[in-house]
Structure formats: C-alpha cells, structure tokens
Residue frames relative to the residue before (quaternion, step in Angstrom):
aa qw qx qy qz dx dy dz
X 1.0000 0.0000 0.0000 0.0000 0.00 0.00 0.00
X 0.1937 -0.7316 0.6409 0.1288 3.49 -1.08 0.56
X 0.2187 -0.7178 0.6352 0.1828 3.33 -1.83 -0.11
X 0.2653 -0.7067 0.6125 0.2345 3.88 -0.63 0.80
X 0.3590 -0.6213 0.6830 0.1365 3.40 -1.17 0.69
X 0.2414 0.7852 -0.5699 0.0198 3.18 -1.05 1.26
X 0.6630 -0.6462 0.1614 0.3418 2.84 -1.22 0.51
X 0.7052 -0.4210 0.2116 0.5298 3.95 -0.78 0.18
X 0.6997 0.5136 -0.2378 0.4360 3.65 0.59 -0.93
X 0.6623 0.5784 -0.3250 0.3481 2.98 1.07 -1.43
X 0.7766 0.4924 -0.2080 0.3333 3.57 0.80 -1.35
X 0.4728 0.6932 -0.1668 0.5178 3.18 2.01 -0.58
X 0.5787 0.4106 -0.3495 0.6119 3.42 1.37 -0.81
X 0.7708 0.3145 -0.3130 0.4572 3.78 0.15 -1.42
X 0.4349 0.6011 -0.5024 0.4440 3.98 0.75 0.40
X 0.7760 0.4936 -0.1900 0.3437 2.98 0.45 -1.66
X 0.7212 0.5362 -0.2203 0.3792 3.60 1.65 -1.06
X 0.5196 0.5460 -0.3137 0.5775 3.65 1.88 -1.06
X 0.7471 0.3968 -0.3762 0.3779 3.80 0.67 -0.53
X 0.4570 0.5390 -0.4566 0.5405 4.03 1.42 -0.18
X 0.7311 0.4404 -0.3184 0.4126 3.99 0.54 -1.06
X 0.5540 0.4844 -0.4367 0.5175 3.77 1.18 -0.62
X 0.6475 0.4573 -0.3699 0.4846 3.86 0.37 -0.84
X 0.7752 0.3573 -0.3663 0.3704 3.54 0.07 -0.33
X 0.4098 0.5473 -0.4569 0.5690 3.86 1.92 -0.47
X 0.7158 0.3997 -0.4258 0.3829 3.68 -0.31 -1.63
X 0.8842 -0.1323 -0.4334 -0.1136 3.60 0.43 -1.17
X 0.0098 -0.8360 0.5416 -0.0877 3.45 1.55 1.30
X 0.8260 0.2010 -0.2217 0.4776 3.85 0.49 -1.12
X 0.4942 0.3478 -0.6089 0.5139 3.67 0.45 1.15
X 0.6484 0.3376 -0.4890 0.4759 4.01 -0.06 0.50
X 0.7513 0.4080 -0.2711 0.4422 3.76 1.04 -0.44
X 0.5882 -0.5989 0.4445 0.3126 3.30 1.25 0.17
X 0.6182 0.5366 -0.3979 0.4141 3.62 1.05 -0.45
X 0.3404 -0.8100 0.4523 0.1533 3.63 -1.63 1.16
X 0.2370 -0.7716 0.5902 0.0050 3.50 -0.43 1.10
X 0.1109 -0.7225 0.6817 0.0318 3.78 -1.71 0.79
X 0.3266 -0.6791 0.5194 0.4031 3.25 -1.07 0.73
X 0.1736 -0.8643 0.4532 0.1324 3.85 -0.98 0.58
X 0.8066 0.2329 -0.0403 0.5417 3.60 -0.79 0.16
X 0.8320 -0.3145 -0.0259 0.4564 3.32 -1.13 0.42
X 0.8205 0.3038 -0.4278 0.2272 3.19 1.13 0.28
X 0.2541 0.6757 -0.4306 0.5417 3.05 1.58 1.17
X 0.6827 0.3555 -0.3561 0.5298 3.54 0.92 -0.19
X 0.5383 0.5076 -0.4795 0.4719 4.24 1.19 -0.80
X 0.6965 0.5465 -0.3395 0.3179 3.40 0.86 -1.03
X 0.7053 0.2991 -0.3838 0.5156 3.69 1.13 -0.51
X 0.5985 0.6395 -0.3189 0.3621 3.56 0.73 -1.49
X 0.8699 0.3011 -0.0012 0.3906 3.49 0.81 -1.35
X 0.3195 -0.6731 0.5387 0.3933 3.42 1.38 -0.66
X 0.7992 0.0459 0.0449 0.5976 4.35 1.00 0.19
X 0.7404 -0.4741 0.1494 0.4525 3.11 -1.12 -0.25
X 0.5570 -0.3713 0.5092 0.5409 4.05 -1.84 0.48
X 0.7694 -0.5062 0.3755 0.1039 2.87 -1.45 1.55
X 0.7631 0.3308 0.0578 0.5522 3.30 0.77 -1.94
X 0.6824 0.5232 -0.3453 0.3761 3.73 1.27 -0.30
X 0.3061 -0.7949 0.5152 0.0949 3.76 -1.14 0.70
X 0.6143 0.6063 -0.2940 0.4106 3.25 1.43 0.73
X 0.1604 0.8036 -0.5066 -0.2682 3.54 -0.92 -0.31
X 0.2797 -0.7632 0.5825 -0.0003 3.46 -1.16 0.52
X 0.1057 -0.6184 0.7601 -0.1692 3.93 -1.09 1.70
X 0.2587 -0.6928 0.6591 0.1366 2.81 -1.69 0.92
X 0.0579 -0.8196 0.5100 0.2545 3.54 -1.38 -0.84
X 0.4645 -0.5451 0.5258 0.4590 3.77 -0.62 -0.13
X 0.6477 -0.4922 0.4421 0.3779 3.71 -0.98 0.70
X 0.8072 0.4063 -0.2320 0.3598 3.42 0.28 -1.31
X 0.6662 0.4203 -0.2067 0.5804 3.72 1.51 -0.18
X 0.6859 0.3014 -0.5284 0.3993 3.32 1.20 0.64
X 0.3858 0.6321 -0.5334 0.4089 3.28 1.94 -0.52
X 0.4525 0.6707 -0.4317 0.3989 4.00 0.63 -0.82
X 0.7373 0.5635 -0.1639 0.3346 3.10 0.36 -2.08
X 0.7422 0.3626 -0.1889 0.5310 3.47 0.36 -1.66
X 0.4875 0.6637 -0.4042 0.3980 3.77 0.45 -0.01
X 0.8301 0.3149 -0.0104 0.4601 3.28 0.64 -1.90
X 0.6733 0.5915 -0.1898 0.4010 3.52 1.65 -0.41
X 0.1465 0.7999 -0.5644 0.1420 3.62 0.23 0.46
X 0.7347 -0.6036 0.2864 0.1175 2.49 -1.23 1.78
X 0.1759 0.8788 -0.4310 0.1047 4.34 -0.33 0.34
X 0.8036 -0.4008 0.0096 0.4399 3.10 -1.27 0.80
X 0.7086 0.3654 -0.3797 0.4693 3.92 1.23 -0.51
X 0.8255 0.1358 -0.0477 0.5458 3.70 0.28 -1.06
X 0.4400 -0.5913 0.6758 0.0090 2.84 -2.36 1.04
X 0.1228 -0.6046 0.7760 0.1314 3.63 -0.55 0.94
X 0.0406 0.6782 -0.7312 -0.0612 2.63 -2.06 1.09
X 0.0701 0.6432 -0.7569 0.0925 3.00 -1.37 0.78
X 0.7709 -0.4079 0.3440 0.3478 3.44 -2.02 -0.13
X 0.6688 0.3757 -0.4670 0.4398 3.57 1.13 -0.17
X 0.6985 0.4349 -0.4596 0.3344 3.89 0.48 -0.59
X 0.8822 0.0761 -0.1459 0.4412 3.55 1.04 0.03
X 0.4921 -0.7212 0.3814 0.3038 3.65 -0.38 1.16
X 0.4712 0.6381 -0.4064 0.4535 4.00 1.32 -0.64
X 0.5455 0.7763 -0.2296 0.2168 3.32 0.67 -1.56
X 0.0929 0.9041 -0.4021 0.1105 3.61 0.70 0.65
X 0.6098 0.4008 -0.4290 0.5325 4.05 0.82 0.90
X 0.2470 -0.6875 0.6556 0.1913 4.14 -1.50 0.74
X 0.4754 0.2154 -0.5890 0.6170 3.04 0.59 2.14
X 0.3976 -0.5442 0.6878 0.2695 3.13 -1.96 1.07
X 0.2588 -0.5060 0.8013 0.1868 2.84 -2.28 -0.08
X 0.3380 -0.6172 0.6723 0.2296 3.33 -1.41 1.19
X 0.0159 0.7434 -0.6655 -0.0653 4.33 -0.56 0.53
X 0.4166 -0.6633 0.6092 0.1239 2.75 -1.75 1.02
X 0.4994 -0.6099 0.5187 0.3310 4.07 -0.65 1.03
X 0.9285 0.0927 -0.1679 0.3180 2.58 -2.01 0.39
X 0.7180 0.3717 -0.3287 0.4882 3.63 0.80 0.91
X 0.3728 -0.8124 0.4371 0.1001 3.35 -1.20 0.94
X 0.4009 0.7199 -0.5539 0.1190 3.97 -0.84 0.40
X 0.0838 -0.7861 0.5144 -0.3324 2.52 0.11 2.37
X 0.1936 -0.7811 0.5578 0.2031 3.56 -1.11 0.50
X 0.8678 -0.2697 0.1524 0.3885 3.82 -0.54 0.59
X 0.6681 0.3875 -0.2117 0.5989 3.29 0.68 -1.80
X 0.8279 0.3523 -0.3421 0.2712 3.79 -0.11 -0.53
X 0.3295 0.6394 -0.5710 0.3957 3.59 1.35 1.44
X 0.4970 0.6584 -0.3724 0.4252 3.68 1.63 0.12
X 0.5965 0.6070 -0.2280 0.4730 3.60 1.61 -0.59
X 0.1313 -0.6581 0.6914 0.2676 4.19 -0.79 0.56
X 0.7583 0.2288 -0.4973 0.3540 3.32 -0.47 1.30
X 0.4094 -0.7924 0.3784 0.2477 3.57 -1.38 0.31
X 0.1223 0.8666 -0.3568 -0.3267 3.19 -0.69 0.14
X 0.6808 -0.6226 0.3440 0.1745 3.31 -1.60 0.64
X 0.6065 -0.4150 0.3067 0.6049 3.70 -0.89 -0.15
X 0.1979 -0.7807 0.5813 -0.1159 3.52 -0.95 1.45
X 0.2979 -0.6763 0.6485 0.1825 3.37 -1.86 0.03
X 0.2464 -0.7189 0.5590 0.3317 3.73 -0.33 0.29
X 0.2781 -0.6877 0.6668 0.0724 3.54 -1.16 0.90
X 0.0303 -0.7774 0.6254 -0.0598 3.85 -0.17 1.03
X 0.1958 -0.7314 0.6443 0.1079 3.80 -0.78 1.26
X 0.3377 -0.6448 0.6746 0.1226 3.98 -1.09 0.50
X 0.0608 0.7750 -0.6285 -0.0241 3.78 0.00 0.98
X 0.7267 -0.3692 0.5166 0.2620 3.42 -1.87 0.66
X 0.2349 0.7356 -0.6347 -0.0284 3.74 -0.69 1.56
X 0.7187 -0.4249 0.3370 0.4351 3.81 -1.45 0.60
X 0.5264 -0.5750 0.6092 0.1454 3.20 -1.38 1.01
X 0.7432 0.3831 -0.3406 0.4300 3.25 1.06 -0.44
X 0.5424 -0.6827 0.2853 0.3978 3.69 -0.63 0.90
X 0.6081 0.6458 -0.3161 0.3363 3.20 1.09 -1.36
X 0.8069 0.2592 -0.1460 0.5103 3.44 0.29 -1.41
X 0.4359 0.5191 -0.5036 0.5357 3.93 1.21 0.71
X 0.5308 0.5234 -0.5137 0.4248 3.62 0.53 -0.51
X 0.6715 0.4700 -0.3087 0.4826 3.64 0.28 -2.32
X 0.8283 0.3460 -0.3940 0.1973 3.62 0.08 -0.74
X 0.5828 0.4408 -0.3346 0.5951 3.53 1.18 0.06
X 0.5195 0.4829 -0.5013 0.4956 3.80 0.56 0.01
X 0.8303 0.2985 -0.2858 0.3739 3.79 0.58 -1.16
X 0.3912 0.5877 -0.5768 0.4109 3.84 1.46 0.58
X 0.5585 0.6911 -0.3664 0.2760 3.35 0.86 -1.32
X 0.6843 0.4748 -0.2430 0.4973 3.40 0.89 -2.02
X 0.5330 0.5953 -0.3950 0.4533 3.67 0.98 -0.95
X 0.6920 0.5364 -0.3057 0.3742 3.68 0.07 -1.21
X 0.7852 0.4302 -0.1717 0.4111 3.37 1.07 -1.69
X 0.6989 0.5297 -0.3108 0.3665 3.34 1.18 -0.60
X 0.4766 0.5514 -0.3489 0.5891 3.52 1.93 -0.56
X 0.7917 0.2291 -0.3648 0.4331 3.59 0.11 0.41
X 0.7394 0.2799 -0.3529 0.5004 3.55 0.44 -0.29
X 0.3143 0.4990 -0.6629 0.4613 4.03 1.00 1.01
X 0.7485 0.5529 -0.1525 0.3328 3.54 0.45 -1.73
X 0.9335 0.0719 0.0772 0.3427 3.42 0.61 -1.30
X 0.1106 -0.7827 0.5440 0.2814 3.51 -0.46 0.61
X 0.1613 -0.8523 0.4200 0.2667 3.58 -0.55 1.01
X 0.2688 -0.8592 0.4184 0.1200 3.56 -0.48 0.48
X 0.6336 0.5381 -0.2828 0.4786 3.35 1.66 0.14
X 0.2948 0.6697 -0.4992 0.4641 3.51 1.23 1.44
X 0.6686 -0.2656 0.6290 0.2946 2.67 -2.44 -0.49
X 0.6932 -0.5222 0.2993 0.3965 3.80 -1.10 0.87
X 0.6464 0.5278 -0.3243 0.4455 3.11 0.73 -1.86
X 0.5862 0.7026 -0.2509 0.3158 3.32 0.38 -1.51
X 0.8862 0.1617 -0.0707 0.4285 2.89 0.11 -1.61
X 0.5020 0.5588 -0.4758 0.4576 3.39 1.52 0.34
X 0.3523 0.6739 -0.4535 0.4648 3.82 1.05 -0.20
X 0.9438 0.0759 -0.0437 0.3187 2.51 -0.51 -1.66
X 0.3367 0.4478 -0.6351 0.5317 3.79 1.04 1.07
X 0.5945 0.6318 -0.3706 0.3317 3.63 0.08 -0.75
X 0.7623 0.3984 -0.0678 0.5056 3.41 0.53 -1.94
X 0.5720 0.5384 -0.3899 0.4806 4.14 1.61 0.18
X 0.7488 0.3770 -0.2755 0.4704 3.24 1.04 -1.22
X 0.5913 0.4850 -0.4392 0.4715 3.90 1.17 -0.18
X 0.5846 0.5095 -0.4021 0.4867 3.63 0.77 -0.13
X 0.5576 0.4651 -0.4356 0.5320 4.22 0.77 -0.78
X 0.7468 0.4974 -0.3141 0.3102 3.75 0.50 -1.63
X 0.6906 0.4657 -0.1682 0.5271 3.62 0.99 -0.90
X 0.3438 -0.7262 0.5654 0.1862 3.85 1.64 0.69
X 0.3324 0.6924 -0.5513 0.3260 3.49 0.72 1.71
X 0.0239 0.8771 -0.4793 0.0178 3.81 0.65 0.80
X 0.7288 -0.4873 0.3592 0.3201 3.12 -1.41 0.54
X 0.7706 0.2371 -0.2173 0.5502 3.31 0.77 -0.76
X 0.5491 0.4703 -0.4903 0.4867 3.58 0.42 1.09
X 0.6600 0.3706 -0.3632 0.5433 3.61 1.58 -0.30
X 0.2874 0.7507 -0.4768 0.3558 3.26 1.24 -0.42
X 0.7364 0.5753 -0.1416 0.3265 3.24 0.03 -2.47
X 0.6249 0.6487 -0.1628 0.4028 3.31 1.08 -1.74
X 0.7487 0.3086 -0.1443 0.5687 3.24 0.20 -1.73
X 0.6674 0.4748 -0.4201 0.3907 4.34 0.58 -0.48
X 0.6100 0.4929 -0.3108 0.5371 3.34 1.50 -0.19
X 0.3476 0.7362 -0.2853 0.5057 3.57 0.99 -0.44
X 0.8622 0.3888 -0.0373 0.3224 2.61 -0.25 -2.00
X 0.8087 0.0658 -0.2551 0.5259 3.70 1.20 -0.74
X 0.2871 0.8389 -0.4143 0.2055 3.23 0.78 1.14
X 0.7771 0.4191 -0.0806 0.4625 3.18 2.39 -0.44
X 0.3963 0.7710 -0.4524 0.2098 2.99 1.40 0.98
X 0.0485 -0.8788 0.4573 -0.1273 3.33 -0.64 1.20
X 0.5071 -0.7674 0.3455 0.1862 3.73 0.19 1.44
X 0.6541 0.5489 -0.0908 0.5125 2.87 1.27 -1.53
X 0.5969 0.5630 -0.4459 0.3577 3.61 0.79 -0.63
X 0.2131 -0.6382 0.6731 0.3071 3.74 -1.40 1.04
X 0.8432 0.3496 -0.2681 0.3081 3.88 -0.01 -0.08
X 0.0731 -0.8068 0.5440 0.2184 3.80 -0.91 0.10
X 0.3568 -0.6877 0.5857 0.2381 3.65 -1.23 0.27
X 0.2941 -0.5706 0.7431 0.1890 3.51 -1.54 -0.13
X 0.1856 -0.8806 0.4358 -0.0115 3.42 0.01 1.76
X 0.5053 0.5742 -0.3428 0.5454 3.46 1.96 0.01
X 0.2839 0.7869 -0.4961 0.2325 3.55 1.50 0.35
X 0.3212 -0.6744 0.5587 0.3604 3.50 -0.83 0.18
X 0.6683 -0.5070 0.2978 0.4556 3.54 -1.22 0.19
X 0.6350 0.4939 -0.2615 0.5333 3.43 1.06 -1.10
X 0.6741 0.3006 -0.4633 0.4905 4.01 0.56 0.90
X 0.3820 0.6657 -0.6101 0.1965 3.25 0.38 0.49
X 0.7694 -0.2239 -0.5912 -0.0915 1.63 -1.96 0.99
X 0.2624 -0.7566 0.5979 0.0341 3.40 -0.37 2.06
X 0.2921 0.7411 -0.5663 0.2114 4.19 0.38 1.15
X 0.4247 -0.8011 0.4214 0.0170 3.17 -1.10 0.95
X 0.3333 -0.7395 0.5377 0.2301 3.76 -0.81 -0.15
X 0.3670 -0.7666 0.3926 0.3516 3.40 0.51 1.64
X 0.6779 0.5461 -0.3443 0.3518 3.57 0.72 -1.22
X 0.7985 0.4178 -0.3862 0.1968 3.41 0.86 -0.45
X 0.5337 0.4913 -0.2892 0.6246 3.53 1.61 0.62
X 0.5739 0.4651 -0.5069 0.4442 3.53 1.07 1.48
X 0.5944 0.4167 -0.3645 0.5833 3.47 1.32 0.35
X 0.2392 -0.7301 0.6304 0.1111 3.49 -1.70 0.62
X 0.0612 -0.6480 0.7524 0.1012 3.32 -1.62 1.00
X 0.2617 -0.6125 0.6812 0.3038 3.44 -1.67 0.57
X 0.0384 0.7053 -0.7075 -0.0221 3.78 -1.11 0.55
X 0.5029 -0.6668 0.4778 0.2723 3.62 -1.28 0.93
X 0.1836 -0.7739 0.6048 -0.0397 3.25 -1.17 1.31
X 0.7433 -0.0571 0.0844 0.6611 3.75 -0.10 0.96
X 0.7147 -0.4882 0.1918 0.4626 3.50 -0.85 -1.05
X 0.5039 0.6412 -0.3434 0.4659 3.55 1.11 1.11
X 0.0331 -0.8001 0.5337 0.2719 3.91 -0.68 -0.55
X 0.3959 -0.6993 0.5916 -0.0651 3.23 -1.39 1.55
X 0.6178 -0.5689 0.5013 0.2084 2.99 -1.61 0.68
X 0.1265 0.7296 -0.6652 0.0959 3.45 -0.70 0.87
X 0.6737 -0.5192 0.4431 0.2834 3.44 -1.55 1.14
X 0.4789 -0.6724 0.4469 0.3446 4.00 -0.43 1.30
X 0.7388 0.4078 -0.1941 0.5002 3.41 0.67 -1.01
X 0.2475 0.7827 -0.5563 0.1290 3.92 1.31 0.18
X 0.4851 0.6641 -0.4831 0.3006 4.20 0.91 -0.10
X 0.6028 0.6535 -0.1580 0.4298 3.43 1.32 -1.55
X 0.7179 0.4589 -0.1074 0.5123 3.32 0.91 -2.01
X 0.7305 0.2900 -0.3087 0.5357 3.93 0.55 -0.35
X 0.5306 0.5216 -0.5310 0.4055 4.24 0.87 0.06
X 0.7446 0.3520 -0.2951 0.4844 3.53 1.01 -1.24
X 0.5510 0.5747 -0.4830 0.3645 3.59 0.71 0.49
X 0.7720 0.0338 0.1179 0.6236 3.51 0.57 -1.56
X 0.5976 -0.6073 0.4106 0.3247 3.56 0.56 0.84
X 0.6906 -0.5878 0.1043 0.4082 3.62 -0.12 -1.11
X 0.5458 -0.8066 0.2150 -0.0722 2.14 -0.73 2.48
X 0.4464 0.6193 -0.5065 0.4009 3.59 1.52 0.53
X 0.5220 0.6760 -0.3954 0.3380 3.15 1.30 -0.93
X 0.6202 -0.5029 0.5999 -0.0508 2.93 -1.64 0.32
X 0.0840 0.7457 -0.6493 -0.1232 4.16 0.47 0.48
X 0.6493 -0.4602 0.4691 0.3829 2.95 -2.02 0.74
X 0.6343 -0.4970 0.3967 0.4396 4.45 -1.21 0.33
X 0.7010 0.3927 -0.4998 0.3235 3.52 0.61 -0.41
X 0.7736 0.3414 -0.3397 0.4118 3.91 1.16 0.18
X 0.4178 0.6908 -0.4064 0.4278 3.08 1.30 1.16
X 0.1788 -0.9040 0.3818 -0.0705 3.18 0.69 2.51
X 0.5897 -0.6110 0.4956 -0.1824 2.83 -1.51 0.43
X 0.0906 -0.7198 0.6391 0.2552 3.89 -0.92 0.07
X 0.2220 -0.7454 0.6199 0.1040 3.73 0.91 -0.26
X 0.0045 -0.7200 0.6591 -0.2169 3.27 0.58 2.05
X 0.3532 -0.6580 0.6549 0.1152 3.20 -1.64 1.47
X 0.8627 0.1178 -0.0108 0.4918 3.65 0.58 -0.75
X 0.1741 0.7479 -0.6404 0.0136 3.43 -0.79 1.50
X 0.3908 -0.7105 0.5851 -0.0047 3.25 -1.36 0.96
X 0.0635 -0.8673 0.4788 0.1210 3.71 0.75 0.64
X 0.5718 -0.6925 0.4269 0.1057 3.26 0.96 -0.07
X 0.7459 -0.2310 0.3718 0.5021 3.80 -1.21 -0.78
X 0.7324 0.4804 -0.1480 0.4592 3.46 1.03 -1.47
C-alpha cells in the first residue's frame, strides 16, 4: 500500500467533495426507505475521528444485498452522478459499485486501461448471505476470490508490480482473450454468483469484494439490523449499533493510532475537480 502526500487544501477540497456525494447517497436512501452503514475505514473516521482519517481520501457505505438490489432499481444514473457497477459498464472490474460524480476525475494509474472515467466517488459495498455451513462457506468465498481476480486480469494488465507479479498477471490477460473469456461473459458469471446466495436462514453475511488478505471479513447478520446515528463531519450517519464488535475484528484496537508508515491511502495519480 502506498500513501500520496497532499497538500492541506488539496485534501480539504477532495474532503469537502466525498462529503457533498455522501449527502446526496444518505439523502436518496432516506426518501426511498433504503438502509445504508458507514463501513470500513470509514466507519472507524466516523467513530475514531468524529469524520474522515485525517490523511485518508476515501469514503466507503455498505448495504444488505436486498436494499441495494432496492437501490440499483430506483437509481438511474443523471446529469450529476454515475452508478457504477458491472452492469452499467462491461470495463468495470470490482463486486462493489461506486456512486461517481461527472465531469470529474480521481483516478489511480492502472485505471488509464479502462474506456470510461471515473470521478470523485463513494464505494457502495453489498454484505451477501453466507452458509451456516462451514464447508460449503469455505467454496463460497474461495469462488468470490476467483471472481475478484478474474474481474481484473479480464480488464487489466497491471504493470506497476514486482516481475513475478506482474508477469502473472500479463499472463492471466492474454489466457483470458485466448479462451474467448470476455468481460461481459464474466460479468454474467459473477452477476449470477452474486444472486445465487440468498438465504433467510443464514445467521451471517460476507463482503465478497473482500480481498484475499481480509479474510475472514464474516459478519453477524444481526449486527447490521439495528441503527445508530453518530456525527460525521458536520452531519450524522448510520453506523451498525453494535459498530464496537465490527471495528475490534477489523483493526484490533481501533482507538489507536498506527504509526505514519501504515497510514494508507489510494495514492490518486489523477484528480480533476471539475465544477466542484
């Protein structure tokens, strides 16, 4: 992981813009009834910090599957923001959307390989339904994984690695072209996948856009059926009642402070502020 150093203003602007796009997420799903959580590091700026990690340039909401399937229904795309996700574009290469904002840019390197852009954004993270049984919970988070890897190396050769690395994953692009494996045939794959595990009965869910290094990123359905409001910057957001649990088994303890050299980043190459 890396970290871009920016400057005081600068981050203040791209603060100031992720926090105009969270207001307009929170309020699209408070008129629609739909339930949203802040998640991951920013579920922790939100307790740890009262807003965003000082030094971070991101933000991140979660949902239950069945309240964004809600979501992407009722949301259509318009003159300010672009939902992405794997159906509005076939390039598109993560199983979380991003809500982007037009006509602006805050892109990292690898995604000058993509014919579309994307703008200052929110990650949308969905929590799908996993088996109670262990066994066939294992297969089902092993085959997001393959999902995860194959949605980038269909899309991208990356070229900012280690040799091995980056021989891989030149390797694992051109065997995907030869084997007439296309984006929008894995697309299909991984959207089928995706609602292939809904299960009432399940007591836990997963975030299947996990990376390998978070395993195991399982939940306690119950603990994303209760709402706190806690103040974020100058607003107050939904966070998971039980959000104490959900940030210990992330980052252990999470009042702490990490020393600066693990104080990450996206290490945007290109931002385009745009109108904003």
């Amino acid at each position: 992981m890396k970290i871009k150093k920016y400057d005081d203003e600068t981050l203040k602007h791209i603060h100031d813009v992720e926090l105009m796009i969270l207001k307009d997420l929170i309020s699209f799903c408070e008129d629609n009834d739909l339930t949203y959580f802040m998640y991951a590091g920013s579920l922790l700026g939100t307790i740890r910090h009262g807003g965003f990690i000082p030094w971070d340039d991101d933000l991140d909401v979660v949902m239950l599957r069945d309240d964004f399937e809600k979501f992407k229904k009722l949301y259509s795309s318009n003159e300010k923001y672009e939902l992405l996700t794997i159906e509005s574009e076939e390039d598109y290469c993560y199983l979380f959307a991003k809500l982007s904002l037009k006509n602006t840019r805050f892109e990292e390197k690898w995604a000058s390989n993509l014919d579309f852009t994307i703008g200052f954004n929110i990650d949308i993270f969905v929590l799908d339904d996993v088996s109670n049984n262990k066994f066939k919970r294992f297969f089902q988070i092993k085959k997001a994984f393959l999902y995860n890897r194959l949605l980038v190396t269909s899309r991208i050769r990356l070229d900012d690695l280690p040799f091995i690395s980056k021989f891989i994953s030149h390797s694992m692009y051109h065997l995907l072209n030869i084997l007439n494996i296309t984006p929008s045939k894995l697309n299909r794959k991984c959207l089928n996948f995706l609602n292939s595990y809904a299960d009432a009965n399940s007591e836990s869910v997963f975030d299947f856009s996990a990376n390998a290094n978070e395993y195991p990123l399982i939940y306690d359905k119950n603990d994303f059926k209760e709402i706190e409001k806690v103040k974020f910057e100058d607003i107050y957001v939904n966070v998971p009642k039980n959000y104490d649990k959900i940030l210990t088994e992330l980052y252990g303890d999470y009042m702490e402070l990490p020393p600066e050299e693990e104080r990450y980043n996206h290490h945007i190459d290109f931002i385009d502020f745009g109108q904003y």
